[in-house]
Each structure stands twice: as C-alpha cells, then as structure tokens.
Biopython code that builds the backbone (N, CA, C, O; Angstrom):
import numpy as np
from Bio.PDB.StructureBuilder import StructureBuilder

atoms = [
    (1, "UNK", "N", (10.431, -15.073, -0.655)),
    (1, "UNK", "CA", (10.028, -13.836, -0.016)),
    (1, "UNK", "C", (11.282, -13.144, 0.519)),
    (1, "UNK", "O", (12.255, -13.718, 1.007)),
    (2, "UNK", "N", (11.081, -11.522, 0.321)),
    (2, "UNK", "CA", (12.955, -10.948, 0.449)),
    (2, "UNK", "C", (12.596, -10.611, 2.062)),
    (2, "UNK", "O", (11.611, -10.289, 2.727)),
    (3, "UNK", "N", (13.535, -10.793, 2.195)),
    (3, "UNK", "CA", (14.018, -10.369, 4.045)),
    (3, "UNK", "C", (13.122, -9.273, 4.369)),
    (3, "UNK", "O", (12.347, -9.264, 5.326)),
    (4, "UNK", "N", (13.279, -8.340, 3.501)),
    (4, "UNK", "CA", (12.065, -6.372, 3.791)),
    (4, "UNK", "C", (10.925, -7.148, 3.741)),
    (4, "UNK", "O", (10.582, -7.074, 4.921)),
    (5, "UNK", "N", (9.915, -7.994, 3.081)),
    (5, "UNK", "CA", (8.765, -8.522, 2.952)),
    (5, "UNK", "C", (8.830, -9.566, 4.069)),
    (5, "UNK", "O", (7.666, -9.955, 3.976)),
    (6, "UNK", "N", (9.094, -9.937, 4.570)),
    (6, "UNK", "CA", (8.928, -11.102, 5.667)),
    (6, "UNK", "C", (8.875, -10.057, 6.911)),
    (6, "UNK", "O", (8.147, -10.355, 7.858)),
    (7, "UNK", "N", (9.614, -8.848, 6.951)),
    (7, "UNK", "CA", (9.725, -7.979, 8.332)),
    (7, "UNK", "C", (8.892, -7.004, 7.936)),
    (7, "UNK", "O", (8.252, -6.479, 8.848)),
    (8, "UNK", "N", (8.729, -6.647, 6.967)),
    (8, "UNK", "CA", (6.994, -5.843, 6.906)),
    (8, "UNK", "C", (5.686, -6.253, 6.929)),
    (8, "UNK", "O", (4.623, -5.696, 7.203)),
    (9, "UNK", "N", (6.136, -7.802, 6.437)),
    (9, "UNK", "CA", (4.522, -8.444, 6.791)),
    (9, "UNK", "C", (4.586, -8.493, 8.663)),
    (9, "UNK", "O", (3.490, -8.377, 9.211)),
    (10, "UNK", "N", (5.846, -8.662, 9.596)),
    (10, "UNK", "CA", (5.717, -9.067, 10.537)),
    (10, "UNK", "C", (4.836, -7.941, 11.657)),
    (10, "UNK", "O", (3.921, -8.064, 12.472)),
    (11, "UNK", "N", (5.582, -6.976, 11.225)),
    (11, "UNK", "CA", (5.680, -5.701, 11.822)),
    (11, "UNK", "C", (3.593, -5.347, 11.575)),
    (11, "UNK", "O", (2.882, -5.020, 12.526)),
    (12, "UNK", "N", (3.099, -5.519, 10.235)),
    (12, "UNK", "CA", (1.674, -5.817, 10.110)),
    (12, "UNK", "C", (0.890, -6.078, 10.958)),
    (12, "UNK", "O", (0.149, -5.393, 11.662)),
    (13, "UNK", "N", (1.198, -7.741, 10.810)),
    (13, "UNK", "CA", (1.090, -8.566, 11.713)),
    (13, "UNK", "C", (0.476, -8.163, 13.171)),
    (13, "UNK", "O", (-0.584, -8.518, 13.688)),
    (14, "UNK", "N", (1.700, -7.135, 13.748)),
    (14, "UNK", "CA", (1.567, -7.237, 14.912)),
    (14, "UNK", "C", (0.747, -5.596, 15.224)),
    (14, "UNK", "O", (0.526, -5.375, 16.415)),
    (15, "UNK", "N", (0.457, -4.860, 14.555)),
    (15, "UNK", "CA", (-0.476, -4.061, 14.013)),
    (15, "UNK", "C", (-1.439, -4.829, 14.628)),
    (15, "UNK", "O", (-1.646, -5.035, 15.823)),
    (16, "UNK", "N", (-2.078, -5.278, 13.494)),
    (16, "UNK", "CA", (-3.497, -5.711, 13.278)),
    (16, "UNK", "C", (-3.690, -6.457, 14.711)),
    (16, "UNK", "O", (-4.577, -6.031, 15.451)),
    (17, "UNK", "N", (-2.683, -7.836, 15.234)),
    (17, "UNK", "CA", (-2.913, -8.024, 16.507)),
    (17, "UNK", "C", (-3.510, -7.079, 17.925)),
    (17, "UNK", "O", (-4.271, -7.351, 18.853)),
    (18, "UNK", "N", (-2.427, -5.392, 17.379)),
    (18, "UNK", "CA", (-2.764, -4.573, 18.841)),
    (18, "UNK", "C", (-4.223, -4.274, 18.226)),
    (18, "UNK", "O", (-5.131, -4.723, 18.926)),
    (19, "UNK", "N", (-4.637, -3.590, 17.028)),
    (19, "UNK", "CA", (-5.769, -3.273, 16.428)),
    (19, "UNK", "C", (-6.774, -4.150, 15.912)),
    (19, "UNK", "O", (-6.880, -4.022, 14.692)),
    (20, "UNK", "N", (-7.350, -4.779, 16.281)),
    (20, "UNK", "CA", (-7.926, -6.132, 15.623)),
    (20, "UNK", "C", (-9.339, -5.661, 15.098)),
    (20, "UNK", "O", (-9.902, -6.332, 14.233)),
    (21, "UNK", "N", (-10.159, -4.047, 15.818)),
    (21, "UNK", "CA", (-11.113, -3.407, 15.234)),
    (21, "UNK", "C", (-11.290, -2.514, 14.000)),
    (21, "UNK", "O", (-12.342, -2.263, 13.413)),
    (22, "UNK", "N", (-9.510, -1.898, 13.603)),
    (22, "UNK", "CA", (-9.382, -0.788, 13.016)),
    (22, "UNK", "C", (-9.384, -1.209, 11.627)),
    (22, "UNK", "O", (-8.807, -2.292, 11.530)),
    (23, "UNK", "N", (-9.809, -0.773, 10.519)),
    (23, "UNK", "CA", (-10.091, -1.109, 9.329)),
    (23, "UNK", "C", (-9.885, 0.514, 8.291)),
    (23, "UNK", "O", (-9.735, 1.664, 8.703)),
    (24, "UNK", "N", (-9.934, 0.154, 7.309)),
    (24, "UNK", "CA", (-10.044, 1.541, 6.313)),
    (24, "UNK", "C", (-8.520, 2.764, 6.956)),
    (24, "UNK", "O", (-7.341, 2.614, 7.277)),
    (25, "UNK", "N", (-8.926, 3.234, 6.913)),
    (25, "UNK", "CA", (-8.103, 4.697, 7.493)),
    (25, "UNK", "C", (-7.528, 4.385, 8.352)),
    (25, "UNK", "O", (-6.300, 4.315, 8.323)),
    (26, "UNK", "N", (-8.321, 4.070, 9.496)),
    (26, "UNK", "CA", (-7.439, 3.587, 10.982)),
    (26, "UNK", "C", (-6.471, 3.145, 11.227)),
    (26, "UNK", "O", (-5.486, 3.447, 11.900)),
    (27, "UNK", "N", (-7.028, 1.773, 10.166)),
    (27, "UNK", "CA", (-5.747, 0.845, 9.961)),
    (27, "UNK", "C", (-4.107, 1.338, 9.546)),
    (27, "UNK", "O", (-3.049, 1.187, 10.157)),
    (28, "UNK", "N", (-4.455, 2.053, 8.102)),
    (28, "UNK", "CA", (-3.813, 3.151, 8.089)),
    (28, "UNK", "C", (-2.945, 3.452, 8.351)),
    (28, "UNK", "O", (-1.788, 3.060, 8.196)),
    (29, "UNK", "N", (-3.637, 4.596, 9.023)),
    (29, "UNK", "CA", (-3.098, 5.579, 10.414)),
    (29, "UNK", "C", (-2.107, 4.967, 11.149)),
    (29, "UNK", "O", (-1.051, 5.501, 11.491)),
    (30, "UNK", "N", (-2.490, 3.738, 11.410)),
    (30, "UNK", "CA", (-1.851, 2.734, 12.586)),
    (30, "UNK", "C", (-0.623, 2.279, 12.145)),
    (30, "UNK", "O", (0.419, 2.363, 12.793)),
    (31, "UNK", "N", (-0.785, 1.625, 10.646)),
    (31, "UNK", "CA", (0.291, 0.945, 9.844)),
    (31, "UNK", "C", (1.504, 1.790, 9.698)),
    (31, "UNK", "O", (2.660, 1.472, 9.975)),
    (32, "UNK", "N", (0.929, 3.262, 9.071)),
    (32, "UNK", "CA", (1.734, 4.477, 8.822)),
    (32, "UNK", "C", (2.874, 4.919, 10.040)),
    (32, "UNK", "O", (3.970, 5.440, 9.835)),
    (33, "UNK", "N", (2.221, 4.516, 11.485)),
    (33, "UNK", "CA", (2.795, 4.768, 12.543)),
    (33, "UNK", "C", (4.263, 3.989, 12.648)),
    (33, "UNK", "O", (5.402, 4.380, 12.905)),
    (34, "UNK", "N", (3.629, 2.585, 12.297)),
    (34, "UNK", "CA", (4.646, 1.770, 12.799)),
    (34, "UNK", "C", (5.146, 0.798, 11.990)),
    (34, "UNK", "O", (5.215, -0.431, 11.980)),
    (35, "UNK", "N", (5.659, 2.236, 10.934)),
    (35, "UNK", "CA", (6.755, 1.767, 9.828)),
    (35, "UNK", "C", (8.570, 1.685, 10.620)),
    (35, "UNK", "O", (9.280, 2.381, 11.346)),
    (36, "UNK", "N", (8.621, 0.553, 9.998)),
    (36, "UNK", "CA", (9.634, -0.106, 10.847)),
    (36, "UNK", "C", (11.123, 0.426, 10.224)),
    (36, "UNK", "O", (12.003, 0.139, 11.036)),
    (37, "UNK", "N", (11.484, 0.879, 9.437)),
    (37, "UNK", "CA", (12.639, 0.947, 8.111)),
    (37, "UNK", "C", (13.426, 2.508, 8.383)),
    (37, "UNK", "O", (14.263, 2.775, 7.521)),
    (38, "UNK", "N", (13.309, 3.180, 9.089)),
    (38, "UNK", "CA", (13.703, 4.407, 9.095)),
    (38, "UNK", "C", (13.092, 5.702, 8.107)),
    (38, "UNK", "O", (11.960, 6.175, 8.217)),
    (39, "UNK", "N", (14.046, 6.103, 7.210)),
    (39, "UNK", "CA", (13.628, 6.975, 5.987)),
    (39, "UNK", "C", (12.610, 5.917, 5.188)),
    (39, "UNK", "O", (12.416, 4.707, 5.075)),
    (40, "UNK", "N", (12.152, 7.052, 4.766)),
    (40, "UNK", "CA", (11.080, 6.522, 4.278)),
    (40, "UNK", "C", (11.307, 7.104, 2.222)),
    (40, "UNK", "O", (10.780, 7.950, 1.499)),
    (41, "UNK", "N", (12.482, 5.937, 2.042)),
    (41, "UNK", "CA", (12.929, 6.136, 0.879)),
    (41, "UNK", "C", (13.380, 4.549, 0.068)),
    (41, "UNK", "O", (13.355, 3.512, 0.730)),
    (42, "UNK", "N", (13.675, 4.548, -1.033)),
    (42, "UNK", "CA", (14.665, 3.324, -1.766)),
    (42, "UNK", "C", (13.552, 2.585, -1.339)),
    (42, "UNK", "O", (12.471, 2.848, -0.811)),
    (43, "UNK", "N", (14.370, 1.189, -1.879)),
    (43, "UNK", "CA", (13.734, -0.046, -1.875)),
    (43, "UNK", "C", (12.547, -0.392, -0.691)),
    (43, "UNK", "O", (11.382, -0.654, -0.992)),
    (44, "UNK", "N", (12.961, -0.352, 0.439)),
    (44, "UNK", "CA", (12.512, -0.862, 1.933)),
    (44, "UNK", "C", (11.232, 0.073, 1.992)),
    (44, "UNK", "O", (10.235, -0.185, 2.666)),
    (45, "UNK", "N", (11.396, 1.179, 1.207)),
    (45, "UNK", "CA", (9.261, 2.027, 1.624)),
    (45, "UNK", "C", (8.554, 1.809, 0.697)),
    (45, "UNK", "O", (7.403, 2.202, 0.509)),
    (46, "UNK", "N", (9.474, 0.900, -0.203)),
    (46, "UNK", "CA", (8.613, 0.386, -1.893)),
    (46, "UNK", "C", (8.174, -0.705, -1.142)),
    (46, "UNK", "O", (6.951, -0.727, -1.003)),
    (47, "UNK", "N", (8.744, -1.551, -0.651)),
    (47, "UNK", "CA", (8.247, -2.873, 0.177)),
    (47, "UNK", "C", (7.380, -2.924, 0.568)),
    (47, "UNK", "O", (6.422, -3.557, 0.124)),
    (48, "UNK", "N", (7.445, -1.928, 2.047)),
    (48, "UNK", "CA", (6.339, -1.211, 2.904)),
    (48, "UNK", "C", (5.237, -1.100, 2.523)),
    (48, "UNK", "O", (4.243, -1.549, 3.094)),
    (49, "UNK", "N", (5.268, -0.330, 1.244)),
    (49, "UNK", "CA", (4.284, 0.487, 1.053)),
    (49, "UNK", "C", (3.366, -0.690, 0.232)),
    (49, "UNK", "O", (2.155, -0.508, 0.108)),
    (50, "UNK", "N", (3.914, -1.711, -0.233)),
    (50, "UNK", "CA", (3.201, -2.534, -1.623)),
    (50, "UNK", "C", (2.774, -3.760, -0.156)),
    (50, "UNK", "O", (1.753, -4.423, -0.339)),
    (51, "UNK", "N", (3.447, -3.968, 1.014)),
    (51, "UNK", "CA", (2.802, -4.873, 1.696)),
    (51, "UNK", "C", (1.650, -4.349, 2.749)),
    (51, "UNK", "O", (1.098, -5.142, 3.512)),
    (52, "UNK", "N", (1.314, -2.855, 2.724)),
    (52, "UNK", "CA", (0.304, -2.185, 3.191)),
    (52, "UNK", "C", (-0.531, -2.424, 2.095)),
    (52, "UNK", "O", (-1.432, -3.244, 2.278)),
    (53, "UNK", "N", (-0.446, -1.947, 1.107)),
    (53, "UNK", "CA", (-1.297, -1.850, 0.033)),
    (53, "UNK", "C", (-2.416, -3.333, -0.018)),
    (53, "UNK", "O", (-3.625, -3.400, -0.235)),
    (54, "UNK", "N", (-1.158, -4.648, 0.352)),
    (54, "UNK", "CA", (-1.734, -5.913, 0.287)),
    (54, "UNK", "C", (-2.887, -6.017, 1.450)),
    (54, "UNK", "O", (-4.093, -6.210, 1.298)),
    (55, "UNK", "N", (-2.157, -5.833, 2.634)),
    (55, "UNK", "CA", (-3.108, -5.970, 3.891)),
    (55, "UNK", "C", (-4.663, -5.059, 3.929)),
    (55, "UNK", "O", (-5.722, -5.334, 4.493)),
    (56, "UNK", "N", (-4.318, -4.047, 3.190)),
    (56, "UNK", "CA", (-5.437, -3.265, 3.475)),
    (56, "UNK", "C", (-6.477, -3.615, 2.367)),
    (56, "UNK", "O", (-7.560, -3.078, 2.597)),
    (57, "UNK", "N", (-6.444, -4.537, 0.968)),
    (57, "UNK", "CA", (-7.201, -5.110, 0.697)),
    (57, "UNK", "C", (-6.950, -3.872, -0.654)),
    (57, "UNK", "O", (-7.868, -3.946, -1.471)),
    (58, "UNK", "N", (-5.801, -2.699, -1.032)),
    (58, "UNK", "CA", (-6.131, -1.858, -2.060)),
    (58, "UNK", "C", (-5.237, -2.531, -3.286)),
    (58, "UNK", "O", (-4.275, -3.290, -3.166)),
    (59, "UNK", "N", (-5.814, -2.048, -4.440)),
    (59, "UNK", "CA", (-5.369, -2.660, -5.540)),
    (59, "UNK", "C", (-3.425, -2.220, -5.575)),
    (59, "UNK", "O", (-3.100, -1.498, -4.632)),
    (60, "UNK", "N", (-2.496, -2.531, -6.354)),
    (60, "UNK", "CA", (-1.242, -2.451, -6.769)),
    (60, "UNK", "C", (-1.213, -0.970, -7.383)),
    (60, "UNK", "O", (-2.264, -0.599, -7.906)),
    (61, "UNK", "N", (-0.523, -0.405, -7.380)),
    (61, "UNK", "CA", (-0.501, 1.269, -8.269)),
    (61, "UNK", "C", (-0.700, 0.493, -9.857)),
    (61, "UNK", "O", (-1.768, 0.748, -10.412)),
    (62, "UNK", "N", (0.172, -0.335, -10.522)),
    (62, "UNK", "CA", (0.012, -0.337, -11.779)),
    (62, "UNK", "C", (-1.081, -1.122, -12.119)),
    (62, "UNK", "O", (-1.280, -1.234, -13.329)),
    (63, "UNK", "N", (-1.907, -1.745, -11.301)),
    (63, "UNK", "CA", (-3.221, -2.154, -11.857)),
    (63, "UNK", "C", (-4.605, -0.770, -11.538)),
    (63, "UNK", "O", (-5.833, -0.811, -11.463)),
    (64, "UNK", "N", (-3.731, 0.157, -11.446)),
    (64, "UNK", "CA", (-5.061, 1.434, -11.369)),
    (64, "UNK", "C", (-5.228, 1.842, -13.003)),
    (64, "UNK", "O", (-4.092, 2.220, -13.287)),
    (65, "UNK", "N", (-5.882, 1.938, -13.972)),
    (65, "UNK", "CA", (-5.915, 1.936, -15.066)),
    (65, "UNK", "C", (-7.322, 3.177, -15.712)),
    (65, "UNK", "O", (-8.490, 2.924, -15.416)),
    (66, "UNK", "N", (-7.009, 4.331, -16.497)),
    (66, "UNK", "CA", (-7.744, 5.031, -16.955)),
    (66, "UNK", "C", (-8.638, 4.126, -17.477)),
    (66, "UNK", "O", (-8.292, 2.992, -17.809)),
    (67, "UNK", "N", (-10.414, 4.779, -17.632)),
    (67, "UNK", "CA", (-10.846, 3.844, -18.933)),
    (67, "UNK", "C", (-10.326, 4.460, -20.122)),
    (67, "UNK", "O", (-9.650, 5.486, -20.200)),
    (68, "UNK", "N", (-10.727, 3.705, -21.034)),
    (68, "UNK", "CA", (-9.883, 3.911, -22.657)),
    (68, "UNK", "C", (-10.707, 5.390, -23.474)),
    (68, "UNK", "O", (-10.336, 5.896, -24.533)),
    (69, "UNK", "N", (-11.983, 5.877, -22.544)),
    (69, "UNK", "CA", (-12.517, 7.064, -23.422)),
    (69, "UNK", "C", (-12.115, 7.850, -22.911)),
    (69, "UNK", "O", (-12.600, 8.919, -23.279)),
    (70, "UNK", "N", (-10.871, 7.993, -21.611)),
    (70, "UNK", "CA", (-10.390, 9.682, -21.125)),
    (70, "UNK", "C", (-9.213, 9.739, -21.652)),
    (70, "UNK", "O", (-8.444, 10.626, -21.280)),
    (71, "UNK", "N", (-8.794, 8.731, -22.705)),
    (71, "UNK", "CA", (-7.470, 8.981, -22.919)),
    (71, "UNK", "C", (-7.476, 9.775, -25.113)),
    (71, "UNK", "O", (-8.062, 9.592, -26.179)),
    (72, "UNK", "N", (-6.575, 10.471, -24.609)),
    (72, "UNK", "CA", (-6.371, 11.854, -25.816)),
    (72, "UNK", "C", (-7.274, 11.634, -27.085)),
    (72, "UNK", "O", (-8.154, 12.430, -27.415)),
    (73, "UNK", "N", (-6.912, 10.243, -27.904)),
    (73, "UNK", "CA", (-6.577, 9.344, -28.744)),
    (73, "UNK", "C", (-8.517, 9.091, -29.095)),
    (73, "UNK", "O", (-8.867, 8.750, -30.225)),
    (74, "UNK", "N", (-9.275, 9.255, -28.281)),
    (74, "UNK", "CA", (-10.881, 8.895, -28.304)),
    (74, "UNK", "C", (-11.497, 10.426, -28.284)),
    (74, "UNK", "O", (-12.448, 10.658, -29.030)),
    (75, "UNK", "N", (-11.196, 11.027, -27.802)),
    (75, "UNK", "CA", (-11.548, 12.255, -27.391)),
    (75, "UNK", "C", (-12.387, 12.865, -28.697)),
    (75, "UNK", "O", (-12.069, 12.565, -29.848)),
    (76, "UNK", "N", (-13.482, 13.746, -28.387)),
    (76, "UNK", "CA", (-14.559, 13.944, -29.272)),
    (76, "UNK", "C", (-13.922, 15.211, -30.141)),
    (76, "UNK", "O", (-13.727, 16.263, -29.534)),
    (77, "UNK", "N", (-13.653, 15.139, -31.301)),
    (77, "UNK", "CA", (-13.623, 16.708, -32.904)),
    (77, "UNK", "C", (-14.663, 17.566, -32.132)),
    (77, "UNK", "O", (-15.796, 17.144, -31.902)),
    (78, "UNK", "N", (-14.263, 18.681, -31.777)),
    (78, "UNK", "CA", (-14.880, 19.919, -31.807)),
    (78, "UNK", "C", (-15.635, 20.289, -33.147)),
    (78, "UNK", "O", (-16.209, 21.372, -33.253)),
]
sb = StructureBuilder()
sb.init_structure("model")
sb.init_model(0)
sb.init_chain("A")
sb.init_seg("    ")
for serial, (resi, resn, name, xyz) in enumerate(atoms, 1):
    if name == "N":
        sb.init_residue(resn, " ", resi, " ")
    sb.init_atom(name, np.array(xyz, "f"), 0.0, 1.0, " ", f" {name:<3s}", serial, name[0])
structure = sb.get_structure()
C-alpha cells in the first residue's frame, strides 16, 4: 500500500469516525471537505479520489461500461 493510500484511507477513517450517520452525498460532502493533499491535481487526487470511490461503496471509473447495443457498431439501418 503507497504512502498517498495509507494517508487517504487515514484521513477517511477519521471522517467517518466524526460522521458515523452520514452516508450517500453527505458522506461526500464531508470526504470532499477534508481532502488532505493540497491541489487537487497529479497522482495524490487520483489516490484520493479512487480511495473515496472505495469507501463510499461506488464502482472504479473503468469498470463503468456501456451496454454493447448503444455502441455505433449495433446500431439499427435506417
């Protein structure tokens, strides 16, 4: 586990401790607050952002996947 992932899970952590009711959005809201890293750029908000993603229970960006009939290639002849 890299050093940014051990201090973003911590920083979580202690989230969810002050918030122990807040869920969905709130949570959020809350997490969003008390991003620990400065700019919110490079590596360290890729971290951030993929160990929010974990806590809050939402899927990874690259497992979000079209189904296979909106893509060009299926699409119905006029």
């Amino acid at each position: 586990m890299t050093t940014w992932r051990m201090h973003a899970n911590a920083v979580i952590a202690q989230v969810r401790a002050a918030h122990p009711d807040a869920a969905g959005d709130e949570l959020r809201a809350h997490l969003r607050a008390a991003y620990p890293f400065g700019e919110r750029r490079y590596w360290p908000y890729a971290v951030w952002c993929q160990c929010v993603r974990e806590a809050c229970g939402l899927p990874r960006r690259c497992q979000i996947v079209k189904p296979v009939t909106e893509l060009p290639l299926f699409a119905e002849e006029p």
